[in-house]
N, C-alpha and C positions, 0 to 999 in steps of 0.2 A: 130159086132152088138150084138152078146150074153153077151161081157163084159159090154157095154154099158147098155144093158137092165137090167142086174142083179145088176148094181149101181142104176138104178134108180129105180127098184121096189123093191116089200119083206119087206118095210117097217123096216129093219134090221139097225142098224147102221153103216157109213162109218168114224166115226171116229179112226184113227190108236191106234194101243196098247200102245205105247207108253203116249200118253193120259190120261191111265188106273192109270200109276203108277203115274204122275207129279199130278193129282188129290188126290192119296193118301199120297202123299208128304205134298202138302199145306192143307188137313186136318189133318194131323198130326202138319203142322205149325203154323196151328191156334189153335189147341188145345195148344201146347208148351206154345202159348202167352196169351191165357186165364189163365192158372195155374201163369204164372208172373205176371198178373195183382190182380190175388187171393191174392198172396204171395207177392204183393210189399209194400214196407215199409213204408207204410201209417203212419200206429202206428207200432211203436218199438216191446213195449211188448207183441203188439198180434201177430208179425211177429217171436219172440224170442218163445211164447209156441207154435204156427203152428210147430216151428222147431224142437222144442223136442216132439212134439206129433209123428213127423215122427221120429225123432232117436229114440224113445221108439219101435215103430212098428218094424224097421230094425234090432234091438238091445236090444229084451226084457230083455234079462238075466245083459245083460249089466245097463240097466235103470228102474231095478226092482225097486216100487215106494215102499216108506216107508210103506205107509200103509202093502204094502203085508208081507214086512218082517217082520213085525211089528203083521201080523198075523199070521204067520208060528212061531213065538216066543212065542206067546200066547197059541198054538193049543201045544206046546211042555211042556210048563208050566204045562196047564191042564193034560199032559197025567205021569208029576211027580207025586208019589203016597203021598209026603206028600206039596208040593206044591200048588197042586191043592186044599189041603183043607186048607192051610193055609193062602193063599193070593187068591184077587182077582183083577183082568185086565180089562183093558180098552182104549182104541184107543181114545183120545182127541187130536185134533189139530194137528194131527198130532206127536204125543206124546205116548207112551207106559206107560199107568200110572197102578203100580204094588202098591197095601196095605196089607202088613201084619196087616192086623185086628186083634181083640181081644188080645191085649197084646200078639201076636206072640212070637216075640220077647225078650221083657223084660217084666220083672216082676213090678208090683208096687215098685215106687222110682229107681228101678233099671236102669242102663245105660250100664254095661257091657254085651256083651253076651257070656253066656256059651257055654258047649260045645256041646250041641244039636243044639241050636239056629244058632249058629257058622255050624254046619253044613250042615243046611238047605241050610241058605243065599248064604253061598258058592257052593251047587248046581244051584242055580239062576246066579248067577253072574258066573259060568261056562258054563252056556246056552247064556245070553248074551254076551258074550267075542267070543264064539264061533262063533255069528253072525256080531260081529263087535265090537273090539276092540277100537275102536276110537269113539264109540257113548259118547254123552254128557249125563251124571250121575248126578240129582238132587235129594238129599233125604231130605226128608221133614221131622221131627219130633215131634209128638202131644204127650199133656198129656192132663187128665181129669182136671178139676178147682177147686181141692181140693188141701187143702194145703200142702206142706212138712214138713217131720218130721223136729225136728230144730237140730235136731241130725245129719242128714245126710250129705253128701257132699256139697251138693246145699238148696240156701235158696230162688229159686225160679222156678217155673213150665218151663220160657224162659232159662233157664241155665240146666235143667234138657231134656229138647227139645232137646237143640245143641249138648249135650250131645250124645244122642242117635242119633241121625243124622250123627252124625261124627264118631260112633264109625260104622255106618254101611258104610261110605264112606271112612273109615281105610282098610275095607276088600277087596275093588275095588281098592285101593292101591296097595293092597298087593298082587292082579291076574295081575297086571302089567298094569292099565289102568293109564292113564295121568293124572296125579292134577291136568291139567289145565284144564281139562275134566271131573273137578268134584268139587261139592257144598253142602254144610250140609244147613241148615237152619233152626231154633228152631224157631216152629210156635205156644209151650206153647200150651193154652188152649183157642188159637181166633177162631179156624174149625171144631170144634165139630161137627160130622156129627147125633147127635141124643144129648138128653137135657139130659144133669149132672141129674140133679133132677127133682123130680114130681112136683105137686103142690101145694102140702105143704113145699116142697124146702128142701124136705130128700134126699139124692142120692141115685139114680139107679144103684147096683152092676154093674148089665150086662151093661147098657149104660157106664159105668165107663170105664167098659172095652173094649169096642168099640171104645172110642174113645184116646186112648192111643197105641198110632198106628204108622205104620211108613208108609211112601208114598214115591215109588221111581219112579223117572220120567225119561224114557229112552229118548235121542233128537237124532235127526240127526247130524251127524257131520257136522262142521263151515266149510264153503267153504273161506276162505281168500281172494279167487281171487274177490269177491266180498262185502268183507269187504273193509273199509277205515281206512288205519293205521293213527292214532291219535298221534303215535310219542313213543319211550319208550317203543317197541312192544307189545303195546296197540290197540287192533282191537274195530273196534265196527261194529257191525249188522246190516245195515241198514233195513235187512229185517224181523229183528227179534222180536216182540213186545213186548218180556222179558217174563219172567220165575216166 
């Protein structure tokens, strides 16, 4: 009779332990199938970034985003003692875009660099090498819109541009980065970032000099696995929107 009364009073519960866990089971297996309904493939590409948003968590050093590197490159830049004044940085698009301002560089008309200049750039180009060899290398080359002597090499501002573009993408050459991994491009006098002249249409030394400049565009390396070879191992980008 005691056993008897003690199941029915006390208001305690008679259900066995066993109970306990097969409950913590099935919420554990409803949990499981909420995350698969989260993560099912509804849409492609928002199932593909869910996935690297986990493999970045699991895998930070592994899936360190450009940006970051891209800041740690910057913060290095700045801390060179003649770097830091001679160029300035900028995080676009994903992009590391580096100006040697004010005729860094080269000199008015000139296109080679001496042996300061030469230098410099080759401490830059050993900071990025150091972070990644395989990044893609764009250098851009400006002149002011004044005309060349007719004495000189070149008899116009676009051939004086590529000039300089290419002599600064001979140096990325020559620390061992890939050609194919690299682009000159004479952009003349179409990106002036401040006006040739006033408004009497005299020229502005200092803007002159401003914008005779070089711009180097550090990319992320080409993934192929997701390029479409075109044939003639020729890739093309599909995610690329050009440069």
């Amino acid at each position: 009779m005691s056993k008897l009364n003690e199941n029915k009073g006390g208001g305690g519960s008679d259900a066995p332990l066993w109970l306990l866990s097969y409950a913590d089971m099935m919420t554990l297996i409803c949990c499981f199938f909420i995350l698969m309904m989260v993560f099912a493939n509804y849409d492609p590409v928002g199932f593909t970034k869910k996935t690297i948003e986990v493999s970045k968590h699991f895998n930070q050093d592994k899936y360190k985003s450009s940006d970051t590197k891209f800041k740690d490159l910057t913060e290095e830049i700045a801390r060179h003692p003649e770097l830091k004044v001679m160029t300035k940085t900028s995080i676009v698009d994903n992009k590391l875009v580096i100006t040697f301002s004010g005729s860094a560089l080269f000199e008015k008309s000139e296109y080679e660099l001496n042996d300061e200049t030469r230098f410099v750039l080759d401490a830059l180009i050993d900071l990025i090498k150091v972070k990644d060899s395989n990044y893609r290398i764009l250098v851009e080359g400006h002149t002011d819109n004044q005309p060349l002597d007719k004495k000189g090499p070149f008899t116009s501002n676009w051939a004086l541009s590529g000039a300089r573009a290419a002599s600064v993408v001979q140096r990325f050459e020559y620390f061992g980065f890939d050609p194919q991994n690299l682009a000159a491009i004479g952009m003349a006098d179409t990106k002036p970032i401040v006006p040739n002249e006033d408004d009497k249409g005299d020229p502005i030394p200092e803007n002159l000099k401003l914008n005779r400049r070089v711009v180097i565009k550090v990319l992320e390396t080409l993934d192929k696995s997701k390029m479409v070879k075109l044939g003639l191992g020729v890739y093309f980008d599909g995610d690329n929107k050009g440069e």
